[in-house]
N, C-alpha and C positions, 0 to 999 in steps of 0.2 A: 504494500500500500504506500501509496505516494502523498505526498501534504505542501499544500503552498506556504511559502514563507514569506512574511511582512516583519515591518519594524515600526516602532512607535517614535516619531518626531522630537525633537527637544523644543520642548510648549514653553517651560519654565528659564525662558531668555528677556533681554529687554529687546532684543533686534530682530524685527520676524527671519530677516535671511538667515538668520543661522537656519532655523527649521528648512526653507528654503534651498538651503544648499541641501543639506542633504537629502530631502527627497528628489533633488536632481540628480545625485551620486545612484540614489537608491534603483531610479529609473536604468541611470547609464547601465549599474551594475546588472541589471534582468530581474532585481527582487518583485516579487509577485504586488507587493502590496506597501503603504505607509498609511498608521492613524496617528491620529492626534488624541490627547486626552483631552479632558473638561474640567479643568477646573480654576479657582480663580484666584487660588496661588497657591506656594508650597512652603515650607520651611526647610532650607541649606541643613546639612551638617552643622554651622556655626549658629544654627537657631535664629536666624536673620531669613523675615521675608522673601521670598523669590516670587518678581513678577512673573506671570503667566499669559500668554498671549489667547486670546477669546476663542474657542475653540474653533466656533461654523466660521467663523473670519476666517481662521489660518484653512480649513478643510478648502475655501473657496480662492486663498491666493494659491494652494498647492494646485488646485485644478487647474489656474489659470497659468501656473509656470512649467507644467509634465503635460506629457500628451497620450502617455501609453497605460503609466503603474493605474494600479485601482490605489484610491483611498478611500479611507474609514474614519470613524469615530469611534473611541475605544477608553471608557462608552461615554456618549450623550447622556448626560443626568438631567435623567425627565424632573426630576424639582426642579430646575433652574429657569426654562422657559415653559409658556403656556404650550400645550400640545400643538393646537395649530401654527404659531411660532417657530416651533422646531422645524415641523412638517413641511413647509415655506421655504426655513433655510437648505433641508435636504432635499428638496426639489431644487433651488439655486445651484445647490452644488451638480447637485443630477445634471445640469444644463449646462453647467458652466466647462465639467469634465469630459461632456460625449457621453454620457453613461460609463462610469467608471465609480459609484460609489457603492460602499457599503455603511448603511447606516447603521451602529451598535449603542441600544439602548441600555440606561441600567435606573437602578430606582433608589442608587446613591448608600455610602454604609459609611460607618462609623470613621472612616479617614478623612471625612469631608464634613462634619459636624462643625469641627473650628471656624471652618470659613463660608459654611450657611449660616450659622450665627454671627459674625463679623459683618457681613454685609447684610443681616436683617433678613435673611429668608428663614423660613420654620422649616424645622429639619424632619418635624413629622415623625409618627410611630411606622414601622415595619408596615401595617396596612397604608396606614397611608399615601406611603411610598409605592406598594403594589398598584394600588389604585392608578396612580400618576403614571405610574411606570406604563399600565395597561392601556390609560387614552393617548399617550405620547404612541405605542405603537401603532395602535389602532388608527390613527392620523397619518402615520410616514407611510406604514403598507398598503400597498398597491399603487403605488405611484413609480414604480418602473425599474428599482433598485433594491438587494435584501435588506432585507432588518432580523438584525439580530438582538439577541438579548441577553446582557452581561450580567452575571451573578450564581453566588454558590447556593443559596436558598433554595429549599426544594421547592414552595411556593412558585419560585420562579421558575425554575426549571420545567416546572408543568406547563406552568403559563407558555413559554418559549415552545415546548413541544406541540403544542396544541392552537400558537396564536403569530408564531413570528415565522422566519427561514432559515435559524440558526441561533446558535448559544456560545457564548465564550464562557471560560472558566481563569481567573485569575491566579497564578499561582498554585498551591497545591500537589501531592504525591501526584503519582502515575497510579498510583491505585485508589484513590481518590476519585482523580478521571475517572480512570475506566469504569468504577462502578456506577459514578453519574452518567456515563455514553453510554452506557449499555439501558438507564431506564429510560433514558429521552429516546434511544432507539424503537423502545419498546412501544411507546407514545407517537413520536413522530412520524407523518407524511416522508415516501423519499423523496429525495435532495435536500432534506435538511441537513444544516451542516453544521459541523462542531468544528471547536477551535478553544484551542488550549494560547496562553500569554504568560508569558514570564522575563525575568528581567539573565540578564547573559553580561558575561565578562568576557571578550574573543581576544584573543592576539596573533599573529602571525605565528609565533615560535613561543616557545616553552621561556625563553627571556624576553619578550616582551608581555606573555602574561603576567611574567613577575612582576615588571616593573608595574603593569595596571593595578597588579594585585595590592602594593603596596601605596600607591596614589590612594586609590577606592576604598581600602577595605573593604570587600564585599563581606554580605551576609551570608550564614550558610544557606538559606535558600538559592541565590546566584547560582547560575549556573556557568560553569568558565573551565577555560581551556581553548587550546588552539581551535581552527574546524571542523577538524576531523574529531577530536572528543566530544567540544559540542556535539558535532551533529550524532555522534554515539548516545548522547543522551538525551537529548530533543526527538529522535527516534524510536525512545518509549513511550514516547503520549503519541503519536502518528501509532504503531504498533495497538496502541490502547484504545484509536478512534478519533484522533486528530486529523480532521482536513485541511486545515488552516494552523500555524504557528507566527506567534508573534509576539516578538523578543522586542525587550529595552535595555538597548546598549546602556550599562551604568555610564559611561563615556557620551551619551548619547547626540551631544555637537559635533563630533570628529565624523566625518564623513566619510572619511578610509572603513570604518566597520563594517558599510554597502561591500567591497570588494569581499572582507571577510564575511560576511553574509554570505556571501554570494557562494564563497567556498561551501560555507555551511550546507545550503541547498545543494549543490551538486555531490556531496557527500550523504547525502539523506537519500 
């Protein structure tokens, strides 16, 4: 089994071209796919703010500077605009790309609490996040492009199997996966598609992982190592029911990682 591989954009810059380049690298390189995330800022390692660039913004200047990759949203948090709002912008983008998106929904968890409350949005109980989450999709599908649906909730996962064209799964085992793809298979229409995300360390050589390794400190979730290892281990969750992979270069401004990607995929 084979699995397309995307990358997620560096959102959290002040100069949209950083994002910009590299999903032109990403195109050059052949990578199947780039998203963007949603949110409306982050906190650095140094505990100091990091701007965030507007999500549908960035999805609509990436469309206007690539001609071939698909992009996504990874995910749209249905809190943040009204459903038909959303729906609007993901038709924009739909127009703006030729038909190259993938809209991915999600109905927002507890990493994004700080900065619904900071800027005055209500963060909402677990329902009523499904709720939001359900008319936001209900709005973007059928409009020419999938919608998927980000979240580990089983709630959700039903919802997705029953209401959208695909599900992401954020982090997590390989066994973890596979037993969520195995019951959304059970559930789902064919061509739904699954797709596994997670954040990746790559280097050329066994010394220049180091040297990343010691910049980053990655977490032990990270997944790292040259291509050829990645792609030894990103090939569990394809094995497990992964159609889709989409990694976040810890590094994720350096544009060189598209090439390494690139290795990644043709070792997959």
């Amino acid at each position: 089994m084979s699995a397309r591989l995307g990358l997620t954009l560096p959102s959290f810059v002040r100069d949209p071209e950083v994002p910009i380049r590299v999903a032109r690298a990403a195109e050059e390189a052949g990578l199947d796919a780039v998203f963007c995330y949603d949110h409306l800022f982050r906190y650095g390692a140094d505990g100091q703010r990091r701007p965030a660039i507007e999500a549908t913004t960035l999805l609509g200047a990436v469309a206007a500077e690539t001609s071939t990759i698909m992009i996504g949203s990874l995910v749209a948090r249905a809190t943040l605009r009204p459903p038909a709002q959303l729906a609007a912008a993901f038709d924009t983008v739909q127009r703006i790309s030729g038909g190259r998106l993938i809209a991915t929904i999600g109905a927002g968890d507890s990493e994004s609490l700080d900065e619904m409350v900071t800027f005055g949005y209500d963060f909402g109980t677990p329902a009523t996040r499904a709720t939001a989450l359900e008319a936001a999709v209900t709005a973007a599908r059928g409009n020419g492009y999938p919608v998927w649906v980000g979240g580990h909730l089983r709630a959700l996962r039903e919802f997705a199997a029953r209401s959208a064209d695909g599900w992401n799964a954020w982090g997590g085992s390989v066994e973890h996966f596979a037993t969520h793809v195995d019951e959304i298979r059970a559930a789902a229409p064919d061509g739904f598609a699954c797709s596994w995300g997670g954040l990746v360390l790559v280097g050329a050589d066994d010394a220049q992982v180091t040297a990343k390794q010691r910049r980053r400190s990655p977490s032990p979730e990270v997944v790292i190592g040259t291509p050829e290892r990645v792609a030894d281990e990103l090939r569990r969750y394809v094995d497990a029911g992964a159609e889709w992979l989409v990694v976040g270069p810890l590094d994720a401004s350096d544009p060189a990682n598209c090439a390494l990607l690139a290795e990644v995929a043709a070792h997959l």
